[in-house]
C-alpha positions in Angstrom: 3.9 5.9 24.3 3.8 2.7 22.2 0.7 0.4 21.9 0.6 -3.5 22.6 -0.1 -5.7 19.6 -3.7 -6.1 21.1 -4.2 -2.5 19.9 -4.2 -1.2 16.0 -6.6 2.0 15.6 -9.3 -0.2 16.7 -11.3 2.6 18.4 -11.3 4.5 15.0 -12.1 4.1 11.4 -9.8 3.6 9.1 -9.9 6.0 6.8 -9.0 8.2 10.1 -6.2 5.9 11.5 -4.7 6.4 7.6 -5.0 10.2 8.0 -3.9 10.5 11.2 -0.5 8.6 10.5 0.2 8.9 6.9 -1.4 12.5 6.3 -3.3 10.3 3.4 -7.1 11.1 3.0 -9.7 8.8 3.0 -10.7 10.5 -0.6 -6.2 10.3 -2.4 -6.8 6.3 -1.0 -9.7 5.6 -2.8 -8.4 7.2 -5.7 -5.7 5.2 -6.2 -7.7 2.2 -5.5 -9.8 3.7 -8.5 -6.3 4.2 -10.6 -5.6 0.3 -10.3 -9.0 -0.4 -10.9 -9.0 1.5 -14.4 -5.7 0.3 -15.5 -7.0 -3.7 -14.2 -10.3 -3.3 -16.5 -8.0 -1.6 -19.5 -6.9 -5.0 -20.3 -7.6 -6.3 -23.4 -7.6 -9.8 -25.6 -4.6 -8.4 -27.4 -2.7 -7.7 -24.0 -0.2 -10.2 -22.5 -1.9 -12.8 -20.4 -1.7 -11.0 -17.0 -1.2 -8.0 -18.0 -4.4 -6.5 -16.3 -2.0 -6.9 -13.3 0.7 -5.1 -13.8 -1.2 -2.4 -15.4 -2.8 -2.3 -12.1 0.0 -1.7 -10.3 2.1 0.6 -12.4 -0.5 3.1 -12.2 -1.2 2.6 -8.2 2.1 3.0 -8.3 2.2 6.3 -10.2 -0.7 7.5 -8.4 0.4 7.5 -4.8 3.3 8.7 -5.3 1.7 12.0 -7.3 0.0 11.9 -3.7 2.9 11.8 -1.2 5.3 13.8 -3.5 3.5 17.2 -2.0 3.4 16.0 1.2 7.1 15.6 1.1 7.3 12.2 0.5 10.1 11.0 -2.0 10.5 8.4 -4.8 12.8 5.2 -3.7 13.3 2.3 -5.7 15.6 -0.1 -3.4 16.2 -3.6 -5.3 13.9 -1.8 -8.3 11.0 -1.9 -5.7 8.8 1.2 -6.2 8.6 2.9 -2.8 7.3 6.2 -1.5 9.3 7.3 1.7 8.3 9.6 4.4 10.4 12.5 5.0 12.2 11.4 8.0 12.7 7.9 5.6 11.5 6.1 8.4 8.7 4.2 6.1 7.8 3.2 3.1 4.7 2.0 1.4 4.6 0.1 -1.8 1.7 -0.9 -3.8 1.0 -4.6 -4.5 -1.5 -6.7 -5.9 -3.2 -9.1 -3.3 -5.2 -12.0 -3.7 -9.3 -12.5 -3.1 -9.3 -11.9 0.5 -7.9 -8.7 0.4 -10.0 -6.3 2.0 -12.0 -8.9 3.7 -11.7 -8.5 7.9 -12.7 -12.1 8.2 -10.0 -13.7 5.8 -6.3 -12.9 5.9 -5.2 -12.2 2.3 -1.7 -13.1 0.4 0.0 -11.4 -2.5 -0.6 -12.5 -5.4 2.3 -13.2 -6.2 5.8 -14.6 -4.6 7.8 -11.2 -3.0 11.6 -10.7 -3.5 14.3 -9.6 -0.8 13.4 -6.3 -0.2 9.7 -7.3 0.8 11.3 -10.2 2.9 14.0 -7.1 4.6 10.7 -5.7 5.5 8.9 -8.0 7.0 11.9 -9.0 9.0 12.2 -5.2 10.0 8.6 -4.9 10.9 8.9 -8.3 12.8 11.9 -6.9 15.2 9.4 -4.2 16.3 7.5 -6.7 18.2 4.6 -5.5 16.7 4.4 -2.3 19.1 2.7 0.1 17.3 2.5 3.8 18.2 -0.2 6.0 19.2 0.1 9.1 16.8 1.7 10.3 13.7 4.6 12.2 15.3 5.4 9.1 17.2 5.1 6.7 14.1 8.0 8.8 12.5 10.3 8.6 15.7 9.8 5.5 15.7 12.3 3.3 13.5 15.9 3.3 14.8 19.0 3.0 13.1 17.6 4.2 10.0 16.0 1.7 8.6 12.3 1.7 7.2 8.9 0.2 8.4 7.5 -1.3 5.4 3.6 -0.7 4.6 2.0 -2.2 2.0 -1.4 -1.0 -0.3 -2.9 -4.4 -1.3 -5.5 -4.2 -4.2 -7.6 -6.7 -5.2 -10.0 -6.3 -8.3 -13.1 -8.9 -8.1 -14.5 -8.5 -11.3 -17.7 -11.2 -10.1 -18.3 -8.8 -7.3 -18.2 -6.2 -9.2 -15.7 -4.1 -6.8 -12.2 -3.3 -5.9 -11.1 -4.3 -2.5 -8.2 -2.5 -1.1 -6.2 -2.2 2.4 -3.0 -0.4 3.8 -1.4 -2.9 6.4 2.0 -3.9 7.5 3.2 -6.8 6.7 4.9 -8.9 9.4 5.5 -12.9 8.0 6.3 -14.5 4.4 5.1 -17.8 3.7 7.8 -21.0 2.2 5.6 -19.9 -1.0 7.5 -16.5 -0.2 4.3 -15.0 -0.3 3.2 -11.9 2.2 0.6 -14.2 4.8 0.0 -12.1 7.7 -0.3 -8.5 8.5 -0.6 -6.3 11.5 -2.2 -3.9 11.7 -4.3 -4.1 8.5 -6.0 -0.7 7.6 -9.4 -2.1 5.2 -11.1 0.4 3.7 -14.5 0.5 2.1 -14.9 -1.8 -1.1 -15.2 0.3 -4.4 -18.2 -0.7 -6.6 -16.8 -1.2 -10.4 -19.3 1.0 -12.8 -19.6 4.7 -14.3 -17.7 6.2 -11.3 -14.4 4.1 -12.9 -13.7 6.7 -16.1 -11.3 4.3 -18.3 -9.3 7.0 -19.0 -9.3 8.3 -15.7 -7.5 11.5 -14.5 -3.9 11.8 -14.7 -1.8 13.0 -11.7 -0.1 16.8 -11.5 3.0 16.9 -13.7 4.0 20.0 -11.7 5.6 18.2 -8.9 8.9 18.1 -8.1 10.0 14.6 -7.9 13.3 14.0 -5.6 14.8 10.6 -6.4 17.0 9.0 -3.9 19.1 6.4 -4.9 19.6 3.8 -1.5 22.5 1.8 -1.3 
């Protein structure tokens, strides 16, 4: 059974919509969004203007992966995009940074910055679904034909005046002429993380004893 575009997990949380399709706690999520948040705050005056950013996302990076890698997810990096890809390597999420309105249900939020072709090849994939979206987890990994991948995307946002990292797992289905992610459907928010004590700077590293399978995509 597939689900009109009217319909996205609407009639549960998100945390459980995550876990029921990804296999991705609600706890591995906000720990990530707590890994991004540590690297973001690890900037310093000596750092490269920016570089609080791609700190950020390096280590989200590294972190979800050391999540999915047990799960039997595996490392892809198509067009030197960092991607972890289910089993079946029907989808793939990717973490990127987002802009202010990430995490807010009332604004629709952008990257930050402009996307290359391999974010546009998603969209355009997720766009040729129609937006149909399926019901369970075994269905969401039947669901891509011809091999290709849905393409999900962990936006982060670190609001340093609000004191609190905003994050979301949502599918992104239009790019803007800025070439810019605009719209997603459906958006998974999760609860905002307060910045404070529970943030250690140095933060905990991920299990080095995983096995990390590496497939190169043509």
């Amino acid at each position: 059974m597939m689900l009109d575009q009217d319909f996205a997990f609407s009639d549960v949380p998100p945390q459980v919509a995550v876990k029921q399709l990804f296999g991705l706690s609600e706890a591995e999520l906000r720990e990530t969004a707590h890994a991004c948040a540590r690297a973001y705050l690890s900037e310093s005056p000596l750092h490269p203007k920016g570089a609080g950013g791609s700190m950020a996302w390096m280590e989200g990076t590294k972190l979800i992966r050391s999540v999915m890698i047990p799960k039997g997810w595996r490392i892809e990096n198509p067009g030197n995009q960092p991607r972890v890809v289910s089993p079946d390597g029907k989808h793939a999420i990717t973490v990127i940074c987002g802009d202010e309105h990430t995490g807010n249900h009332a604004r629709t939020p952008m990257t930050r910055n402009k996307k290359g072709r391999q974010t546009s090849q998603g969209v355009s994939y997720n766009v040729r679904q129609k937006e149909l979206f399926p019901v369970s987890r075994e269905e969401l990994q039947r669901y891509s034909p011809h091999g290709d991948q849905t393409l999900w995307i962990l936006l982060f946002y670190v609001d340093k005046a609000a004191g609190e990292v905003r994050y979301e797992l949502s599918r992104p289905i239009n790019m803007s002429e800025n070439e810019k992610v605009d719209n997603w459907k459906p958006r998974f928010i999760m609860p905002s993380l307060q910045l404070g004590d529970n943030i250690n700077p140095e933060g905990p590293e991920p299990s080095s004893d995983i096995d990390i399978p590496v497939i190169p995509r043509s």
